[in-house]
C-alpha positions as CSV (number, residue, x, y, z in Angstrom):
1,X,152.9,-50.5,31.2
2,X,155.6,-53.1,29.8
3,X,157.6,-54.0,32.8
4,X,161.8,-54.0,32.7
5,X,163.1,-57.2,31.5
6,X,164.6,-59.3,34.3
7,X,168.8,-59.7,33.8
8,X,169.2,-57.1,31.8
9,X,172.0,-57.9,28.6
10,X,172.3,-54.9,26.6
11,X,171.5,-51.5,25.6
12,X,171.4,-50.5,22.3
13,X,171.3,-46.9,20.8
14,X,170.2,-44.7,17.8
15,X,173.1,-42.3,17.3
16,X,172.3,-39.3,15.9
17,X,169.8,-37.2,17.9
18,X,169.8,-40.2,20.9
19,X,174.3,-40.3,21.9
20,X,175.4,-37.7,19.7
21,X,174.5,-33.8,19.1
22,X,175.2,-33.9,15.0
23,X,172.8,-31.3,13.8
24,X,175.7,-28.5,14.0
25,X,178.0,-30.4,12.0
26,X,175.3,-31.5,9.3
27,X,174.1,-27.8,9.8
28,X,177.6,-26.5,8.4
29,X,177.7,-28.9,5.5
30,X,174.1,-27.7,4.3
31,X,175.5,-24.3,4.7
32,X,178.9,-24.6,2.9
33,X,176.7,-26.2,-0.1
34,X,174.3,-23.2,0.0
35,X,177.4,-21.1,-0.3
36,X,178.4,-23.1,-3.2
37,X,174.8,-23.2,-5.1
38,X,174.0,-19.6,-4.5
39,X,171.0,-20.4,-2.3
40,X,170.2,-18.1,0.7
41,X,171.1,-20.7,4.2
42,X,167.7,-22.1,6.0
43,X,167.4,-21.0,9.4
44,X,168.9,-23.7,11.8
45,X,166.2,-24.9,13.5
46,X,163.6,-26.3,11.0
47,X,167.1,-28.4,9.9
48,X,167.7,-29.6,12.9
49,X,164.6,-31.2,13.3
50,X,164.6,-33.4,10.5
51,X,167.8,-34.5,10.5
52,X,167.0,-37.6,11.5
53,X,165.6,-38.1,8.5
54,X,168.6,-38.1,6.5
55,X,170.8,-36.3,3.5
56,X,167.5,-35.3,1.8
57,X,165.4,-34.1,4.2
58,X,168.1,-31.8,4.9
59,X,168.6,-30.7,1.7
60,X,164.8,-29.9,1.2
61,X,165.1,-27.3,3.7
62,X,167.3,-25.3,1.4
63,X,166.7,-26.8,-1.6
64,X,163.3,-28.1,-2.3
65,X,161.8,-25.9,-4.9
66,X,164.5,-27.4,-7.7
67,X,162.4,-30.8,-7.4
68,X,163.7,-34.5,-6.3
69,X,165.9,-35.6,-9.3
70,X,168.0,-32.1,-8.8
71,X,167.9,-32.9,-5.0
72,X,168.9,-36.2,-5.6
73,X,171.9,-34.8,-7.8
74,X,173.1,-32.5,-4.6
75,X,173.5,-35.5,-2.2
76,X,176.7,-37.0,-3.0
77,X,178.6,-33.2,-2.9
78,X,176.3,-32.6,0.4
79,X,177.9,-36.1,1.9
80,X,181.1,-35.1,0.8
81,X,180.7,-31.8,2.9
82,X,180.0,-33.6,5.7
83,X,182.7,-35.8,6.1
84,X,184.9,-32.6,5.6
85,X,183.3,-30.9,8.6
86,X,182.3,-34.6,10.3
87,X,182.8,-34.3,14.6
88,X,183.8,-30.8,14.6
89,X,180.9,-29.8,16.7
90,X,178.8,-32.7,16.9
91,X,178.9,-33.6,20.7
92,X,177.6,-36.5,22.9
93,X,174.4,-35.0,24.6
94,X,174.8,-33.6,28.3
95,X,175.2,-37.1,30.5
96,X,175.5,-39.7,27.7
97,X,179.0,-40.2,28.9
98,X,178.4,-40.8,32.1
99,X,175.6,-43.2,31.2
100,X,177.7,-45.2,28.9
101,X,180.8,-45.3,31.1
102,X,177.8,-47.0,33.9
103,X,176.5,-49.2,31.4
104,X,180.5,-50.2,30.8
105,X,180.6,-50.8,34.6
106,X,177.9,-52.7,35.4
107,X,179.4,-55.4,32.9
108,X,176.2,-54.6,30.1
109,X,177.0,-54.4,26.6
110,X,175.8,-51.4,24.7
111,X,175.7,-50.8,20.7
112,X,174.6,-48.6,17.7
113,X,171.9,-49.0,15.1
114,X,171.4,-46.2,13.0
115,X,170.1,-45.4,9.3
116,X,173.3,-43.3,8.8
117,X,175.4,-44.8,5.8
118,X,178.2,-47.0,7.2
119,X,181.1,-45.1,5.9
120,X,180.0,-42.0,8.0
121,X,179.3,-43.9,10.8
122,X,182.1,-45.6,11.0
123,X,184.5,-42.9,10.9
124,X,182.5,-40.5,13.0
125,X,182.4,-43.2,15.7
126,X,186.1,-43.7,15.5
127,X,186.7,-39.5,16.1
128,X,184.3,-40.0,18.8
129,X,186.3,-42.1,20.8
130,X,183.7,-45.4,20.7
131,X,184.9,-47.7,18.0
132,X,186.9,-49.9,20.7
133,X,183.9,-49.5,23.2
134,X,181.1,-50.2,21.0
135,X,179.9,-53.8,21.0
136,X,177.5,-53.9,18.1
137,X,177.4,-51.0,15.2
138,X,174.8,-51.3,12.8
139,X,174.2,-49.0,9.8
140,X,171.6,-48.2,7.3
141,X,173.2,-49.6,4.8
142,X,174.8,-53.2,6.3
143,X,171.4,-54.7,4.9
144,X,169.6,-54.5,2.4
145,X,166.7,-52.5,4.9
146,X,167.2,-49.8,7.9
147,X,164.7,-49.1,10.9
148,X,161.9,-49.3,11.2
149,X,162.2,-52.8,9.6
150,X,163.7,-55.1,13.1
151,X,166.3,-56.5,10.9
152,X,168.9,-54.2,12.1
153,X,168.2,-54.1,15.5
154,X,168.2,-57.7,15.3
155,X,171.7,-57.9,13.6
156,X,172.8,-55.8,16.5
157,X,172.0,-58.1,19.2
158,X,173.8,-60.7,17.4
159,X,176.4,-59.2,16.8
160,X,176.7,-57.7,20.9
161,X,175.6,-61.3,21.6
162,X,172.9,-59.8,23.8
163,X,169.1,-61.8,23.8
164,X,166.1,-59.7,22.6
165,X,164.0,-60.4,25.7
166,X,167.0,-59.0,27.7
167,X,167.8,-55.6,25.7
168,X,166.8,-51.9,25.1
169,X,166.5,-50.2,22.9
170,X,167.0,-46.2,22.7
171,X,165.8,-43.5,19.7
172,X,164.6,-40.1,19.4
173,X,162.1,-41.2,16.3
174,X,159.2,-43.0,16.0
175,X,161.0,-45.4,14.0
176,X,163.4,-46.3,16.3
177,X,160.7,-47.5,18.6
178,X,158.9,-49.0,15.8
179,X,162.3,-51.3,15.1
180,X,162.9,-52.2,18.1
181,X,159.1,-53.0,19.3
182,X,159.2,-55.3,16.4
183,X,162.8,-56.8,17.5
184,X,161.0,-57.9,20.6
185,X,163.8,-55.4,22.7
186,X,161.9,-52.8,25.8
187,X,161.7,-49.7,23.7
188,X,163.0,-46.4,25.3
189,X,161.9,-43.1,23.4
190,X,164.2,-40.1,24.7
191,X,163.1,-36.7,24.6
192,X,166.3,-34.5,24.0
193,X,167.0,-35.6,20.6
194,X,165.3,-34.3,17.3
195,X,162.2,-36.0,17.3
196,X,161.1,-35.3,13.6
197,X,158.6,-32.9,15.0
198,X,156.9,-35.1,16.7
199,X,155.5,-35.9,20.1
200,X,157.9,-39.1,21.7
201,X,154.6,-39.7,24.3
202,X,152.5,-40.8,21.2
203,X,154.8,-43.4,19.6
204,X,154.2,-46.4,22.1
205,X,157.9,-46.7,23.6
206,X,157.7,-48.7,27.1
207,X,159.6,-45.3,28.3
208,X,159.9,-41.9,27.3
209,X,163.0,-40.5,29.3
210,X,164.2,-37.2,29.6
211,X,167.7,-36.9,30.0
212,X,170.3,-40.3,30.2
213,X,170.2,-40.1,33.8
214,X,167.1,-41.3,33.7
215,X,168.3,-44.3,31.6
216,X,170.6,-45.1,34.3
217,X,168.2,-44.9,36.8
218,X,165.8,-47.2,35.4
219,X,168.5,-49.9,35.2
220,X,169.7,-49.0,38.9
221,X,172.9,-48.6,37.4
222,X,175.5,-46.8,40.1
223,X,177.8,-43.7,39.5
224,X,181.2,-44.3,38.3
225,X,183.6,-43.4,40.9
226,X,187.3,-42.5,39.9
């Protein structure tokens, strides 16, 4: 097994389905457009699993016999229904505070790469409360290509001025791990998020953790006392 990198720089992060609970949110705009097309609602759970995925994928849950080019027609409106509804349930998983606020206190940098367009992640990391705490945030549309390609995850570490060799990186996709193996960052794959239906033990990560405190454990970093 890859061993931790000595002297430790940075930690960067998928956001959706890795810091932040958004399937209820993105659950609610699929529903509101369901209400609007005269389609029966999915169930929530085959949604949230493939949110990761993006607009489309889930849009295909309720939408998928009317064929791509209709889909396709449906995302802007579905976007739009989003941002309406945008952080009023979507939640940072159960001790990703506390694992940030250590990271912030043991003097590491910590940033976001994630394949969500840059106008929603912007603003939804702004209601969130991270914008000023961030050092890096990288969308999947600041270049011209989004995870698994390393460029992003590269582009990150610049911009957090964090080295590579020196950095995690954190996801709940297979992708995620892909990016950052590629980037040349220890890879983390973390259990609690979405996973795309898939099995986090199989994708090759250095790690696969279970909950954030386990994050923080592996960097030895100490509680935050008040």
């Amino acid at each position: 097994m890859k061993p931790l990198p000595e002297n430790i720089q940075g930690v960067l992060f998928d956001l959706d389905g890795t810091l932040l609970d958004s399937a209820p949110d993105l659950y609610a705009a699929l529903l509101a457009q369901c209400a609007e097309q005269g389609v029966p609602p999915p169930p929530y759970a085959p949604v949230r699993e493939v949110v990761s995925r993006g607009a489309r994928a889930v849009l295909r849950c309720a939408f998928a016999d009317r064929g791509e080019a209709a889909l396709e027609a449906l995302v802007p409106r579905y976007l739009q229904l989003y941002q309406d509804v945008m952080a009023q349930q979507t939640r940072a998983f159960d001790g990703v505070d506390e694992l940030l606020a250590r990271i912030e206190a043991h003097g590491l940098r910590w940033g976001i790469v994630t394949n969500k367009a840059g106008f929603l992640t912007d603003e939804l990391v702004a209601r969130i409360g991270w914008a000023q705490r961030a050092s890096a945030v990288v969308s999947g549309d600041t270049l011209a290509v989004k995870k698994p390609d390393p460029a992003p995850v590269l582009l990150a570490c610049e911009r957090a001025g964090v080295a590579p060799a020196q950095s995690l990186f954190v996801g709940d996709d297979r992708r995620d791990v892909q990016a950052g193996a590629a980037a040349g960052l220890y890879t983390v794959a973390v259990s609690w998020g979405y996973l795309d239906g898939g099995d986090p033990q199989t994708w090759g990560a250095d790690k696969v953790l279970d909950h954030p405190a386990e994050l923080a454990e592996l960097l030895q970093l100490q509680p935050v006392t008040a």
